[in-house]
N, C-alpha and C positions, 0 to 999 in steps of 0.2 A: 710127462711127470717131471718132477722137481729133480735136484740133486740132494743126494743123500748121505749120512754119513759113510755109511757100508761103502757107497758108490766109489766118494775121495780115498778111503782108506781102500780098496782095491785098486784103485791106478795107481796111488804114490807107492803099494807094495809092489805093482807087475814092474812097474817103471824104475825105482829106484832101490829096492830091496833092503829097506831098513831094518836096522839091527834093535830099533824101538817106534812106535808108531800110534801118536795119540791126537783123534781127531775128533772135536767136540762142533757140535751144531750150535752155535750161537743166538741163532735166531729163534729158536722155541720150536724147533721141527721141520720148519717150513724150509729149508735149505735154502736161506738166501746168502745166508753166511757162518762160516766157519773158522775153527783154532784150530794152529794145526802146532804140534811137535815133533819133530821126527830128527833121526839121528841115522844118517848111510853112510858108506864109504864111498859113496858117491861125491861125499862135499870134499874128499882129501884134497890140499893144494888151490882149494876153491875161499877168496874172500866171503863177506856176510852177501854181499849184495848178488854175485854170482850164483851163491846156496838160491839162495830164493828166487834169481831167474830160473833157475832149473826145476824147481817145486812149481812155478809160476806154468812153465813151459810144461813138465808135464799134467798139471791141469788144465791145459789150454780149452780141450772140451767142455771141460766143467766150469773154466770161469765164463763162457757166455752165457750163463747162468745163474751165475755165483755172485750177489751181490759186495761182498769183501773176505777176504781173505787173510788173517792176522797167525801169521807164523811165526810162535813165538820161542820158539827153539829151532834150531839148524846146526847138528854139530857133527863130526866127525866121531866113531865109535873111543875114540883116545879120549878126544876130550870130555865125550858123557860119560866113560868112566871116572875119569880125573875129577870131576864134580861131584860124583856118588860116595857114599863113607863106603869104606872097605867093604863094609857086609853085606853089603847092598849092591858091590859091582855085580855086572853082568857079564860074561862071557860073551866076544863079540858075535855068535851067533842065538844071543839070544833071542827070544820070541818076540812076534809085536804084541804090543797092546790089547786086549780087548778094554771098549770103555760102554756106557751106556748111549745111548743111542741120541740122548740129548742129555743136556747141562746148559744152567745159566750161567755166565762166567762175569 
């Protein structure tokens, strides 16, 4: 069987414990490829390209399967507040994500 969205978003929460977590299937179901957004305290001290080896590396399973991969947020919990309007911040332990199971992006 394919990779799934539930699938990604279970490793990047066991693996890196984000404080926000949104992973959309790109490909129309079929898991060849996925978005990903995610926000840990895992990226602290970490440039962009690091963030995303580390996203990369804890997919490592699922990318021999995963035809691409477009991770289009990687931020530290300071900085996805600092982007949020006031009413809107999150509490850095807020919830992940839930999203539909596909979306065309």
């Amino acid at each position: 069987m394919g990779v799934t969205r539930e699938g990604v978003e279970a490793t990047l929460t066991s693996k890196l414990q984000p404080t926000y977590l949104e992973v959309i299937d790109t490909s129309g179901g079929c898991g060849a490829s996925f978005a990903v957004a995610i926000v840990s305290s895992a990226f602290e001290g970490k440039r962009l390209l690091e963030r995303h080896r580390i996203v990369n590396t804890a997919l490592a399973e699922e990318m021999k399967s995963i035809h691409a991969l477009s991770i289009s947020k990687a931020l530290t919990p300071k900085q996805w507040n600092d982007q949020q309007p006031a009413e809107e911040q999150k509490a850095p332990a807020a919830e992940v994500q839930e999203h539909p199971a596909t979306a065309v992006v």
